[in-house]
LUMTIRO-953080 format. One line per 8 residues: number of its first residue (from 1); their letters; for each residue x, y, z of N, C-alpha, C. Coordinates in steps of 0.2 Angstrom, whole numbers. Layout:
<nodes>
NUM> a> X,Y,Z,X,Y,Z,X,Y,Z; ...
</nodes>
This chain:
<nodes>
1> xxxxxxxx> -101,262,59,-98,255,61,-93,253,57; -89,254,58,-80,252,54,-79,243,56; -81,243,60,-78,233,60,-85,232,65; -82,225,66,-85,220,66,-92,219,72; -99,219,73,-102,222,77,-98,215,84; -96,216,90,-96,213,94,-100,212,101; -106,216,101,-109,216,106,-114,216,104; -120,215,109,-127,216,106,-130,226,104
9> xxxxxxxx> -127,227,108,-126,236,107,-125,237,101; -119,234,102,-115,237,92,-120,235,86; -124,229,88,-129,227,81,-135,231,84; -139,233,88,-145,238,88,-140,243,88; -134,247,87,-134,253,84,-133,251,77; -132,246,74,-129,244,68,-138,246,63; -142,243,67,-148,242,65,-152,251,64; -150,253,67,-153,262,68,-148,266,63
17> xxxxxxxx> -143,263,59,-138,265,55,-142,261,48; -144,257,48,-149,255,44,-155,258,42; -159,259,46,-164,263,45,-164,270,43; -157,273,46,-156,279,42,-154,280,35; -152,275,34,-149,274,27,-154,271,21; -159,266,25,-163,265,17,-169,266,20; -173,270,26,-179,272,26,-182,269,33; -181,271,37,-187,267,42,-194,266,39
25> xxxxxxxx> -197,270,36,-203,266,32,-203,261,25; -197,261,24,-197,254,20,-196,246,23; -195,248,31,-193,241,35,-198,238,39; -201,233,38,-207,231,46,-202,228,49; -199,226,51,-195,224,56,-188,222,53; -182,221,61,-177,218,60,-175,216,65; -171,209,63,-170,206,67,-164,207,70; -160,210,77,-155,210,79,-151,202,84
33> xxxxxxxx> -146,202,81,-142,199,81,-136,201,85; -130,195,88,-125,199,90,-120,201,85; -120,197,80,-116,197,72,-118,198,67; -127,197,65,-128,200,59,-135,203,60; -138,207,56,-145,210,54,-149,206,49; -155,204,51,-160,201,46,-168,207,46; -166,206,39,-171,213,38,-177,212,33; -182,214,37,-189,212,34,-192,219,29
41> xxxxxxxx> -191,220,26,-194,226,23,-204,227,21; -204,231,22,-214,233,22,-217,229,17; -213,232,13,-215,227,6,-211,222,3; -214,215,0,-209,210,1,-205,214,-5; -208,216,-11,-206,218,-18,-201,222,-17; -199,226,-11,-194,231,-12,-188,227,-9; -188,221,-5,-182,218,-3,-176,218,-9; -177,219,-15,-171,216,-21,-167,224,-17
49> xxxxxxxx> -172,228,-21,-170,236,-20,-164,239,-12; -168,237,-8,-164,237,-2,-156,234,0; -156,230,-5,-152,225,-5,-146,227,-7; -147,229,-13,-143,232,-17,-143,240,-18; -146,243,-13,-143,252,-10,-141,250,-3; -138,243,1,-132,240,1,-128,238,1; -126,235,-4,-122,232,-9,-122,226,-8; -129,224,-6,-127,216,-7,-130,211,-11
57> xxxxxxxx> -128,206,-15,-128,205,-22,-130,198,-20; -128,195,-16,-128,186,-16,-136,185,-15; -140,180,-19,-145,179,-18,-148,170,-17; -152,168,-14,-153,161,-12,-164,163,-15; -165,158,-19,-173,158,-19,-175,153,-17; -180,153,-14,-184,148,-10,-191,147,-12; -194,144,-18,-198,145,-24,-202,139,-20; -200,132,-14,-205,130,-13,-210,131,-8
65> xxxxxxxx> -209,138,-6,-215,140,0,-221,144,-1; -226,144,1,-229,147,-2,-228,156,4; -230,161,2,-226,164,-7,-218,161,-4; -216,160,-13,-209,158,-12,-205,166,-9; -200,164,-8,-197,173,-7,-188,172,-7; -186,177,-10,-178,176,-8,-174,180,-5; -169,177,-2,-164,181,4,-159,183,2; -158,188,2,-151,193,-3,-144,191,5
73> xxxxxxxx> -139,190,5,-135,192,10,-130,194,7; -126,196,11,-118,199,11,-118,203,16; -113,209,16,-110,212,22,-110,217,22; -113,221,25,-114,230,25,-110,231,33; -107,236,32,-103,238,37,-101,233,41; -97,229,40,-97,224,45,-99,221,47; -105,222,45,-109,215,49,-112,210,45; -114,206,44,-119,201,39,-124,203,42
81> xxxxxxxx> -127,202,34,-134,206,32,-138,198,28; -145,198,31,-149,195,25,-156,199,26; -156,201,21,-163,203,17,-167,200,14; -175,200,15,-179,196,11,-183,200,6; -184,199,2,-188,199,-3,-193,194,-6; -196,201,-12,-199,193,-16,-195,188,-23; -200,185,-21,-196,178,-26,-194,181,-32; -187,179,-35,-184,181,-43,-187,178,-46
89> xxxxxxxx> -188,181,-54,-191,177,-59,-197,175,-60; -199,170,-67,-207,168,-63,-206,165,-59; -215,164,-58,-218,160,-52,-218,154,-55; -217,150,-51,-221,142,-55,-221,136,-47; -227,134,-50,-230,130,-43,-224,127,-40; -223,127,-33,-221,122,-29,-219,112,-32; -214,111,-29,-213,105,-31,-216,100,-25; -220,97,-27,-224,91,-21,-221,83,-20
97> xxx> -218,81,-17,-216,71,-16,-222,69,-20; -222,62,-23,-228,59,-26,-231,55,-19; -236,56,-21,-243,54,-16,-240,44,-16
</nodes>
């Protein structure tokens, strides 16, 4: 896929171009979109890995959920991608409003 997925076809072959490339068994699911893939990998711990054997580098964490977990995105073959993973860095407890 050279440009930009424009149909829902384009992103489910987009998505089978993915699984050949970083593992059907390292994916529990993915989510198809008409414009981007969001990708759940088997293991949350491999999501960093996955991310970046796509080249994509931008990272958002989200430390106040229980498990916290973070979303890599950028662009692989034209399409946007978010991949989750687990949380970077330590852990440290969620932040709570005062009672």
């Amino acid at each position: 896929m050279a440009t930009i997925a424009g149909s829902l076809a384009d992103s489910a072959a987009g998505a089978a171009e993915l699984l050949a490339e970083v593992g059907d068994a390292r994916v529990k699911w993915v989510e198809v979109f008409r414009d981007h893939l969001v990708v759940h990998p088997a293991r949350l711990i491999e999501g960093a890995d996955i991310a970046a054997q796509l080249g994509i580098t931008a990272a958002t964490d989200y430390p106040a959920t229980r498990p916290g977990f973070t979303v890599w995105t950028g662009r692989w073959n034209g399409m946007d991608m978010f991949v989750y993973g687990a949380l970077r860095g330590s852990m440290r407890a969620p932040r709570s409003w005062p009672a």
